[in-house]
One Martini backbone bead per residue (centre of mass of N, CA, C, O) as a GRO file, in nm:
protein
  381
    1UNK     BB    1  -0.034  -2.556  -0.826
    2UNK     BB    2   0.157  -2.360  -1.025
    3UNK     BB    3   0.201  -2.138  -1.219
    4UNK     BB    4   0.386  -2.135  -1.507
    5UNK     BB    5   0.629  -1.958  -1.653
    6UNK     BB    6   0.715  -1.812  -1.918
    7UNK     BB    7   0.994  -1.817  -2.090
    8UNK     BB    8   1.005  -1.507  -2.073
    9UNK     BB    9   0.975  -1.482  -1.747
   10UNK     BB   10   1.205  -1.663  -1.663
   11UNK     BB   11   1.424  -1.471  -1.789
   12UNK     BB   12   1.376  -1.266  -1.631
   13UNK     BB   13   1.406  -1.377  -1.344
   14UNK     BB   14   1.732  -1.459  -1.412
   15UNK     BB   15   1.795  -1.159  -1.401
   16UNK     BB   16   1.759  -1.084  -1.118
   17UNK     BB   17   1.896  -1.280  -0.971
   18UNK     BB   18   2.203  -1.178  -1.088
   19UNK     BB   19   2.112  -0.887  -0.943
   20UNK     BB   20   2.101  -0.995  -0.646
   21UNK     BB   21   2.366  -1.162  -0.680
   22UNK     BB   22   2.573  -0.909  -0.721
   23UNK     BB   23   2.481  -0.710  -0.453
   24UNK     BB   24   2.594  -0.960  -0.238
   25UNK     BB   25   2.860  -0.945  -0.350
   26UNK     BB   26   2.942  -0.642  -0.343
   27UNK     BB   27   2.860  -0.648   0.013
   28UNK     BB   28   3.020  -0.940   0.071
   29UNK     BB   29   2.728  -1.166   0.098
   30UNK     BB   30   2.514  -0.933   0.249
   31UNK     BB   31   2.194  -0.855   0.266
   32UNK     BB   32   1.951  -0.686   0.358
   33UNK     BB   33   1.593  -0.731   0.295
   34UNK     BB   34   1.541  -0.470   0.223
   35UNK     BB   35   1.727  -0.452  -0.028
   36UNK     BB   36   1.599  -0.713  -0.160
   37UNK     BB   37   1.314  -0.577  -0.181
   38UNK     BB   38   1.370  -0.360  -0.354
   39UNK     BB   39   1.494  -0.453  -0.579
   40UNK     BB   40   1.264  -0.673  -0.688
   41UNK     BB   41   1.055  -0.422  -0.722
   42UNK     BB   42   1.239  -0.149  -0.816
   43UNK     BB   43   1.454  -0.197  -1.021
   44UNK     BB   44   1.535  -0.106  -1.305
   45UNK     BB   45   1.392  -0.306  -1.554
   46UNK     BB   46   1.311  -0.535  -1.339
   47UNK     BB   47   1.129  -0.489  -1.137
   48UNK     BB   48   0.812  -0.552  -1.066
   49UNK     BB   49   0.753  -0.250  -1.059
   50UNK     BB   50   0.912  -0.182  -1.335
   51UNK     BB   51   0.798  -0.369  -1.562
   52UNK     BB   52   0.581  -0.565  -1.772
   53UNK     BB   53   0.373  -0.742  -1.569
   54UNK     BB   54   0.112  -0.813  -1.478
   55UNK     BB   55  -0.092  -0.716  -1.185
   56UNK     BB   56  -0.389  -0.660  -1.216
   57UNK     BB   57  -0.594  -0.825  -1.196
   58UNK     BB   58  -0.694  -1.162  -1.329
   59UNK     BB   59  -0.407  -1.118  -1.484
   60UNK     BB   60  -0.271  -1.113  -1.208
   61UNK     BB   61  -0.183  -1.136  -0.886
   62UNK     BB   62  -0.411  -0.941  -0.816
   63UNK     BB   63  -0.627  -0.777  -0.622
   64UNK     BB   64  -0.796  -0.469  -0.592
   65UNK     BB   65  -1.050  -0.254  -0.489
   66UNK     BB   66  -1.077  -0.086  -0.783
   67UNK     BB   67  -1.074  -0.369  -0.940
   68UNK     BB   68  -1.404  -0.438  -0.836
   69UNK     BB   69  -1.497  -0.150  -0.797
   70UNK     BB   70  -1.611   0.179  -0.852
   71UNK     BB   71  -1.743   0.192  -0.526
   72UNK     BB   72  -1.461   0.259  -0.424
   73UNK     BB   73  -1.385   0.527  -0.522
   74UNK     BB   74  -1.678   0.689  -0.512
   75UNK     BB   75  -1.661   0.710  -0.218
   76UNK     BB   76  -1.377   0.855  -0.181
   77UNK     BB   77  -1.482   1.112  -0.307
   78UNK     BB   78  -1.705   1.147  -0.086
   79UNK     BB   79  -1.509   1.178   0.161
   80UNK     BB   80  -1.272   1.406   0.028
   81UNK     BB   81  -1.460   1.674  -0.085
   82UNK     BB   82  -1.477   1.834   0.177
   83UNK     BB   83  -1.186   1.910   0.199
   84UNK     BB   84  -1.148   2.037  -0.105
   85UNK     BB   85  -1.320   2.273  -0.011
   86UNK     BB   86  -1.249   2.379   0.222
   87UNK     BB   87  -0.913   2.429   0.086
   88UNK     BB   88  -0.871   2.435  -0.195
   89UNK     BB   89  -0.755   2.174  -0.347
   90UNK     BB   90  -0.598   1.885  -0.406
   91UNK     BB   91  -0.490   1.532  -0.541
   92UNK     BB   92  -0.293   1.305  -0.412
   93UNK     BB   93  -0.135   1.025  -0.565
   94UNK     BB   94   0.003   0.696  -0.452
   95UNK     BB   95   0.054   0.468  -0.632
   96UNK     BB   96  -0.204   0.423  -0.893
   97UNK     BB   97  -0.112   0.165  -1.041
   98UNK     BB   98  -0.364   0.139  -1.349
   99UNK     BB   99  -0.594   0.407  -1.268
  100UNK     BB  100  -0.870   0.317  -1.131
  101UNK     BB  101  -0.864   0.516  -0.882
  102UNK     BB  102  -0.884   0.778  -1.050
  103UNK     BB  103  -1.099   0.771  -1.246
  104UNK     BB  104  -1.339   0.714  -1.009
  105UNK     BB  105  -1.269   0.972  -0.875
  106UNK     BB  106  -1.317   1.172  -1.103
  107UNK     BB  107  -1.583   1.115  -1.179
  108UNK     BB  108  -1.747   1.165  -0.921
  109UNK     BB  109  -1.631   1.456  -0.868
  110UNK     BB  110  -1.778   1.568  -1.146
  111UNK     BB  111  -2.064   1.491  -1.057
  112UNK     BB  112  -2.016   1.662  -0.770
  113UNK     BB  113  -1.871   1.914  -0.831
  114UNK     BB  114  -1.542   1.858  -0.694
  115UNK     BB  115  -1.322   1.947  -0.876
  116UNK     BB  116  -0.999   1.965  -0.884
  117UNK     BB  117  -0.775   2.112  -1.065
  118UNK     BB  118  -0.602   1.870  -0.969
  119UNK     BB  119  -0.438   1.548  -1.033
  120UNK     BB  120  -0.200   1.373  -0.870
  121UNK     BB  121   0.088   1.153  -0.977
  122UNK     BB  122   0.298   0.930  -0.777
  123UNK     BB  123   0.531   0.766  -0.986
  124UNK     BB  124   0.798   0.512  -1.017
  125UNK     BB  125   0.703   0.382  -1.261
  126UNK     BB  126   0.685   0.370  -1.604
  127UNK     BB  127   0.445   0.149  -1.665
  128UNK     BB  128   0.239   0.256  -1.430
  129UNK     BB  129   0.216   0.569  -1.607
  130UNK     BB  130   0.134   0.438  -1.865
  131UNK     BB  131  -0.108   0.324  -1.778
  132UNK     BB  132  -0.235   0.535  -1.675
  133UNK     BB  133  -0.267   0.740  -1.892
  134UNK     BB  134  -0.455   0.500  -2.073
  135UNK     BB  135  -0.643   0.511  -1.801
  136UNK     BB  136  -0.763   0.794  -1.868
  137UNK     BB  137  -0.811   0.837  -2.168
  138UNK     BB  138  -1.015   0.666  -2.179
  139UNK     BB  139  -1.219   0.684  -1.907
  140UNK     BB  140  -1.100   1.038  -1.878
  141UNK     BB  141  -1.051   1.262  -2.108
  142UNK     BB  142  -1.189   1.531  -2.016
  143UNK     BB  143  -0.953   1.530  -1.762
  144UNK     BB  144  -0.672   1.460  -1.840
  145UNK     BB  145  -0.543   1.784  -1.770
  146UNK     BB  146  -0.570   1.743  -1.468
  147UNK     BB  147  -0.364   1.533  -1.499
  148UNK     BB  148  -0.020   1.494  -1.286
  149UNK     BB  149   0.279   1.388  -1.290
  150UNK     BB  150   0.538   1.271  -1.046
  151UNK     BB  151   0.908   1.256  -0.924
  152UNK     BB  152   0.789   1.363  -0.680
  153UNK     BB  153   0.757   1.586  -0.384
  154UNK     BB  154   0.648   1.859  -0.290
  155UNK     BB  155   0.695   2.112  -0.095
  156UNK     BB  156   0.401   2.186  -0.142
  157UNK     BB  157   0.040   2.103   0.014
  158UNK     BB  158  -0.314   2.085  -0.069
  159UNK     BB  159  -0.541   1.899   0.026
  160UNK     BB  160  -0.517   1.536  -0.074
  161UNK     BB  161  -0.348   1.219   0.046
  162UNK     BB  162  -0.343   0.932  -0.171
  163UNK     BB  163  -0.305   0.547  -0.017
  164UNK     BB  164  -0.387   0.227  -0.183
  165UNK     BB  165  -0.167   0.020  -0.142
  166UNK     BB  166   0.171   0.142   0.004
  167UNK     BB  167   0.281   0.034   0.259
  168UNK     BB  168   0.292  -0.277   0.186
  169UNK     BB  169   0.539  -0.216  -0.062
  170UNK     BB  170   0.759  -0.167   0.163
  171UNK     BB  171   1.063  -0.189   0.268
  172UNK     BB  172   1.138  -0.479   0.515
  173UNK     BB  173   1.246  -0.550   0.763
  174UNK     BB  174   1.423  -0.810   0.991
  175UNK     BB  175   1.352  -0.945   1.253
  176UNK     BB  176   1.546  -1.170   1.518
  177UNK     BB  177   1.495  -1.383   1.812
  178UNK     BB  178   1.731  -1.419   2.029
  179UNK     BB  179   1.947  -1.504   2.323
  180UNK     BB  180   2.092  -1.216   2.278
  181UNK     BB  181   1.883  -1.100   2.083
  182UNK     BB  182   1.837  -0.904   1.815
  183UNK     BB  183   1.842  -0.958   1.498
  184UNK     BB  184   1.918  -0.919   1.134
  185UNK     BB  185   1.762  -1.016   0.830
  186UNK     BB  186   1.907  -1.185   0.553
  187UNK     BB  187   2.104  -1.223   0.236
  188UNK     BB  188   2.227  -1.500   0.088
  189UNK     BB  189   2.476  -1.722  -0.077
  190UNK     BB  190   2.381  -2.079  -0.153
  191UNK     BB  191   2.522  -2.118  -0.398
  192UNK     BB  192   2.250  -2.034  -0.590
  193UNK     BB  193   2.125  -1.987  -0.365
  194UNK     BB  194   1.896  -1.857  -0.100
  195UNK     BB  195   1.945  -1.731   0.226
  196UNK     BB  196   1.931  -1.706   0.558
  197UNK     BB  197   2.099  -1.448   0.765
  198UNK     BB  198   2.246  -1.319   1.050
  199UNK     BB  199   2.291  -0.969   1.232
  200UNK     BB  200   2.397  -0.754   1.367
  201UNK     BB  201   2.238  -0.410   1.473
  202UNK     BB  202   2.338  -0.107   1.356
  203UNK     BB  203   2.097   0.060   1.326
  204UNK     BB  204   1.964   0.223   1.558
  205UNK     BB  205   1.725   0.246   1.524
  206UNK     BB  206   1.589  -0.001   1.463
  207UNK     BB  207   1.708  -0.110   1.770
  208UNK     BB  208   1.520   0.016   1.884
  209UNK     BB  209   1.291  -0.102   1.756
  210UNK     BB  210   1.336  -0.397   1.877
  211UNK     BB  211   1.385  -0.372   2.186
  212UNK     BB  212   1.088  -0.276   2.212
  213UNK     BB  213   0.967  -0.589   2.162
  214UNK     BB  214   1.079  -0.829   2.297
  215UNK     BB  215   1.184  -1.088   2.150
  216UNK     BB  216   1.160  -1.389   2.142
  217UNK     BB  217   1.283  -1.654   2.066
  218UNK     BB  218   1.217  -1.699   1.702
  219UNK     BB  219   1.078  -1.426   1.678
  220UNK     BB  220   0.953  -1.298   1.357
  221UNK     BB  221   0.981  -0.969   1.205
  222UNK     BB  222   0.878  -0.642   1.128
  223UNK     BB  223   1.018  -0.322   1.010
  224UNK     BB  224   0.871  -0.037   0.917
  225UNK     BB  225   1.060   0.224   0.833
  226UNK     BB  226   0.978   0.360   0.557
  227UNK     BB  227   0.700   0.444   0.609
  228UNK     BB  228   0.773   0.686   0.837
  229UNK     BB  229   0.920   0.823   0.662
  230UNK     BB  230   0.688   0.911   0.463
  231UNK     BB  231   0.506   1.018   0.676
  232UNK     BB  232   0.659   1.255   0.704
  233UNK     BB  233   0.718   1.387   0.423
  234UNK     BB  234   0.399   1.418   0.410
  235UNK     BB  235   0.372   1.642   0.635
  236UNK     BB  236   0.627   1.844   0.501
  237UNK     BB  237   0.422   1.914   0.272
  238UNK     BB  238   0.197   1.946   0.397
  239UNK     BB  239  -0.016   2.275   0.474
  240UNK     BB  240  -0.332   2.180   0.401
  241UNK     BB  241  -0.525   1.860   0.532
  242UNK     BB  242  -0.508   1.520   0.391
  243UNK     BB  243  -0.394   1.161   0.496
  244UNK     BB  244  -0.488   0.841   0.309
  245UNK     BB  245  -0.464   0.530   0.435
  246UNK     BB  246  -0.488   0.179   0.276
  247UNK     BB  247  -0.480  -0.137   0.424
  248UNK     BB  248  -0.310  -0.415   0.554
  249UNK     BB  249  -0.322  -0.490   0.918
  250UNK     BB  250  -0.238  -0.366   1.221
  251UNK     BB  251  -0.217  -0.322   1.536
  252UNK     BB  252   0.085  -0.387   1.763
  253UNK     BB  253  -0.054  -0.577   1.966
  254UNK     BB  254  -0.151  -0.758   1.676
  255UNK     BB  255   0.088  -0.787   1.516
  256UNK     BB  256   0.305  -0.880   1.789
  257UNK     BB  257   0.147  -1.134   1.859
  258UNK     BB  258   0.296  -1.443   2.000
  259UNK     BB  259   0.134  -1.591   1.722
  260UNK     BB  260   0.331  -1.420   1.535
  261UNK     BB  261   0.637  -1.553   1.471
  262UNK     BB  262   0.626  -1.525   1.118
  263UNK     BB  263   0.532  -1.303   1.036
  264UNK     BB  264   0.393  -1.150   0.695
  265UNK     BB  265   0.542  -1.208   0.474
  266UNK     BB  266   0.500  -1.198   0.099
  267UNK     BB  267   0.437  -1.394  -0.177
  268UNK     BB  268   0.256  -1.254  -0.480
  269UNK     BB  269   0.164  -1.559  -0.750
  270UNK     BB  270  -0.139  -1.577  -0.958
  271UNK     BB  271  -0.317  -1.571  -0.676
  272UNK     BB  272  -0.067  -1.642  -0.475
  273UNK     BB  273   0.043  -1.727  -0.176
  274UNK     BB  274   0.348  -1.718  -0.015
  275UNK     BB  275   0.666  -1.797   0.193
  276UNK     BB  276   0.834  -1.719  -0.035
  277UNK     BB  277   1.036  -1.460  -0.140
  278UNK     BB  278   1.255  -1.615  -0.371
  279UNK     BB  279   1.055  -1.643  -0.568
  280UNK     BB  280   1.067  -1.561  -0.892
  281UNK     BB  281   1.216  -1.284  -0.930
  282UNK     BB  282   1.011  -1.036  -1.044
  283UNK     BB  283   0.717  -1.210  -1.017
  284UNK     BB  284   0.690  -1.110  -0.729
  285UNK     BB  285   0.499  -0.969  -0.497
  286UNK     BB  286   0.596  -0.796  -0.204
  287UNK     BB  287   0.481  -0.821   0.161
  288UNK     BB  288   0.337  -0.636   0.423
  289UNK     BB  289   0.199  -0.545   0.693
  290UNK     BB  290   0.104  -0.338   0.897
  291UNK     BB  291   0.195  -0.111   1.147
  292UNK     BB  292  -0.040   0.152   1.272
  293UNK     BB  293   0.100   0.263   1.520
  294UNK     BB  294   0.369   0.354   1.381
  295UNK     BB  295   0.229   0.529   1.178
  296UNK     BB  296   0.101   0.722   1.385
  297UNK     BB  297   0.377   0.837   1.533
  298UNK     BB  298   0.459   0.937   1.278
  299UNK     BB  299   0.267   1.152   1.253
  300UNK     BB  300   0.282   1.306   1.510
  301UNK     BB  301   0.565   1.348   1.521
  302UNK     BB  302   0.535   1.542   1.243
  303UNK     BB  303   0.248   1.722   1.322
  304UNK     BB  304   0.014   1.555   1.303
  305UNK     BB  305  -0.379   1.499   1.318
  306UNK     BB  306  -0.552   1.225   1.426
  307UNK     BB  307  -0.857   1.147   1.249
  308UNK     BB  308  -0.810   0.837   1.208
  309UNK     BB  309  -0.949   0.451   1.292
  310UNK     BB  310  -1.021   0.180   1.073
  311UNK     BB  311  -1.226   0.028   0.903
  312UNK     BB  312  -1.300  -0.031   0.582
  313UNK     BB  313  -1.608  -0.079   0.626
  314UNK     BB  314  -1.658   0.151   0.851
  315UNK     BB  315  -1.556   0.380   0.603
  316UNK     BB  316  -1.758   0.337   0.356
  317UNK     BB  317  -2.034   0.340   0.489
  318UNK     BB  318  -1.985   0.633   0.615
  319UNK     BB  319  -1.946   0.702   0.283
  320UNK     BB  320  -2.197   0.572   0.117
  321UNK     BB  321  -2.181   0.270  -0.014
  322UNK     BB  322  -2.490   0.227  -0.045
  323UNK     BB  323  -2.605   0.462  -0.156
  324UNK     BB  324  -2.479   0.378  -0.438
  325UNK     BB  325  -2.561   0.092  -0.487
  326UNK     BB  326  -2.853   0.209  -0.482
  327UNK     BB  327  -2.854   0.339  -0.783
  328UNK     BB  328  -2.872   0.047  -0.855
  329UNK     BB  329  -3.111  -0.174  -0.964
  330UNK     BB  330  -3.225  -0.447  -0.856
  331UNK     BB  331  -3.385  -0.525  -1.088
  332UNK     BB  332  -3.092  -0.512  -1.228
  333UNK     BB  333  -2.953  -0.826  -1.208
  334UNK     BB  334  -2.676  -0.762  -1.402
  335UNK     BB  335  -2.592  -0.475  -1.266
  336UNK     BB  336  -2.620  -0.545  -0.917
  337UNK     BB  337  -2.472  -0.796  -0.851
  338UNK     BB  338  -2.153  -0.745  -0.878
  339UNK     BB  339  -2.170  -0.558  -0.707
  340UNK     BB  340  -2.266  -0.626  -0.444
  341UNK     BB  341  -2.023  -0.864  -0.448
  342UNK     BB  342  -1.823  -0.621  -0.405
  343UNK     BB  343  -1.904  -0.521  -0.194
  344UNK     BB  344  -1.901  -0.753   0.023
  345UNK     BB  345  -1.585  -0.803   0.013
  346UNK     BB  346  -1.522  -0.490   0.152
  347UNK     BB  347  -1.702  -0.559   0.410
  348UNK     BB  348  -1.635  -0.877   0.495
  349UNK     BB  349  -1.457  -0.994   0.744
  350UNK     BB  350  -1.371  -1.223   0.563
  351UNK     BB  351  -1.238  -1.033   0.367
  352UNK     BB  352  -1.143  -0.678   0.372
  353UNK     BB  353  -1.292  -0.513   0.607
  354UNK     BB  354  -1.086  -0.588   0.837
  355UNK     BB  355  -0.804  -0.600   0.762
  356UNK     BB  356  -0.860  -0.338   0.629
  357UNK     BB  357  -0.745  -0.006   0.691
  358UNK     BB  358  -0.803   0.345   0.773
  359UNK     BB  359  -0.602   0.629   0.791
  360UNK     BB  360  -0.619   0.995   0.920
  361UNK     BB  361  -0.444   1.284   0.837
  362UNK     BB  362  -0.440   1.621   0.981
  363UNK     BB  363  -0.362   1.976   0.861
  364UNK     BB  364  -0.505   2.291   0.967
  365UNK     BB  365  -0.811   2.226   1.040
  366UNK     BB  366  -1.013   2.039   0.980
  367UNK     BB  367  -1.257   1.847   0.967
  368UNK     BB  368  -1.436   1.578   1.031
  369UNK     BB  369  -1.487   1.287   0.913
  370UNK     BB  370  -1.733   1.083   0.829
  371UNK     BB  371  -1.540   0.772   0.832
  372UNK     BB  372  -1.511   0.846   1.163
  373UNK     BB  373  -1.828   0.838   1.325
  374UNK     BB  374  -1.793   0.515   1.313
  375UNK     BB  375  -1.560   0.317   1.481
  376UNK     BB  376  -1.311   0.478   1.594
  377UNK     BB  377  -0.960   0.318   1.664
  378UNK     BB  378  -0.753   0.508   1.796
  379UNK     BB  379  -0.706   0.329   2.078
  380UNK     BB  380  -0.545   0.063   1.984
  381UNK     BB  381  -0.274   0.210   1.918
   0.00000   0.00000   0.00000
């Protein structure tokens, strides 16, 4: 049984859906789900993360890393520093989320000495700036100056940019094989509710990516061009650095492998994973995996030098997450068992170890990152 939502939540969605429901209207009766997943999410005053609905840890849909323990921020700290050090940079962080792994990231920075001069975030949510704005100015007051938020990505930018679960939450096409060849499924309305219809594929970009998948009849799955997109953007601002981005997903071969014939999309409410995606619009958050191929392709083909790909767990522990956990003595067992039990958690095949991943983009000539010295998973891609 899923928790029922607050009246005050249930009106909210019947808000959003009459919003989804007149965009639909608009467009003739029929929009791509890209579409419908963009209104959903970002849609001003509406959507998912655009609201004021708690969105993470446990009073909220979902845990993230950095909700987790403070050890997973510490080690990214110490894994970009020396980044920071090489270039004299700054680190951007993308969809900040809480706020709670910038606070962490900046803590251990300023421990080791490695403060950069400003911590920016690009945050699109005026809800979840304000969060963050409140969790610096609460645990990293001294550093509060430091960071600033940002309406746009700069023109140009040096140091880090760091995006931790960003490209799970963009906007993803779906595309379904028929015997016709592949068609993009959108969504429609039938009576009161929405209803999944197929339409030939006009926009050619798409169409040459559905193409090249050859899909058998029957089989659905996504193409997140938003993804692609991004990392273009963000190669085009950066002018030397790193960007680093974690997230959960595949390389291709095991993406869009025969056995994954409904492809990845869910709808994640009050830590409940769904397959409707319209459910209770406006309070579900809307994800797909990522397909970390495509990825690569988008930074290499915009002039990034491919720094590394592994595992989140292969990528902490060579960042020293098990040295940062033992400085808290194991024989103070209330203080360090919380913590083992969430490195655990990160580093677990079983949990977020394997399915998450770690992608890392350089320009201008860094050094090779710690991150990536065992484990190193780009021949996959």
């Amino acid at each position: 049984m899923l928790p029922a939502p607050t009246p005050d939540a249930l009106a909210h969605s019947q808000r959003v859906t009459a919003h989804l429901r007149s965009l639909i209207d608009d467009a003739g009766g029929w929009i791509p789900f890209s579409r419908y997943m963009e209104a959903a999410l970002y849609a001003p005053g509406l959507g998912y993360y655009a609201a004021g609905a708690m969105k993470f840890g446990a009073a909220g849909d979902f845990v993230t890393a950095p909700e987790m323990t403070p050890l997973f921020g510490r080690t990214l700290a110490h894994a970009i520093a020396p980044v920071l050090a090489e270039t004299g940079g700054e680190v951007l962080e993308l969809g900040a989320g809480s706020g709670r792994l910038a606070a962490d990231v900046l803590g251990e920075l300023e421990r080791i000495g490695a403060l950069p001069g400003r911590y920016c975030i690009l945050e699109v949510s005026a809800d979840l700036r304000q969060r963050q704005q409140d969790t610096i100015a609460r645990e990293r007051p001294q550093l509060a100056d430091r960071v600033q938020w940002l309406d746009a990505l700069p023109e140009h930018f040096n140091g880090v940019i760091l995006g931790n679960e960003v490209l799970d939450a963009l906007p993803v096409d779906l595309v379904h094989g028929t015997d016709a060849g592949p068609q993009v499924r959108g969504v429609a309305l039938d009576g009161e509710t929405f209803a999944w219809q197929d339409r030939p594929i006009n926009d050619p970009l798409l169409r040459a990516r559905a193409d090249a998948l050859n899909l058998a009849p029957g089989y659905c799955t996504e193409i997140n061009l938003a993804a692609n997109a991004l990392i273009a953007s963000l190669a085009h601002a950066l002018d030397r650095g790193l960007i680093l981005m974690i997230d959960y997903g595949f390389a291709a071969a095991e993406y869009y492998h025969p056995q994954r014939h409904m492809g990845t999309l869910r709808a994640h409410y009050r830590h409940h994973a769904l397959d409707d995606p319209f459910y209770l619009p406006g309070l579900c958050d809307l994800t797909a995996h990522v397909d970390f191929s495509a990825v690569a392709q988008a930074g290499t083909a915009a002039g990034l030098e491919l720094a590394g790909y592994t595992s989140q767990a292969g990528f902490l522990l060579n960042s020293g997450l098990t040295e940062l956990l033992m400085q808290t003595p194991p024989a103070d067992a209330a203080a360090y068992l919380p913590q083992a039990n969430a490195v655990q958690r990160l580093v677990s095949p079983a949990e977020m170890g394997e399915l998450f991943k770690v992608i890392g983009f350089g320009k201008g000539g860094i050094a090779p990152l710690a991150g990536f010295a065992r484990g190193d998973r780009r021949h996959s891609l």
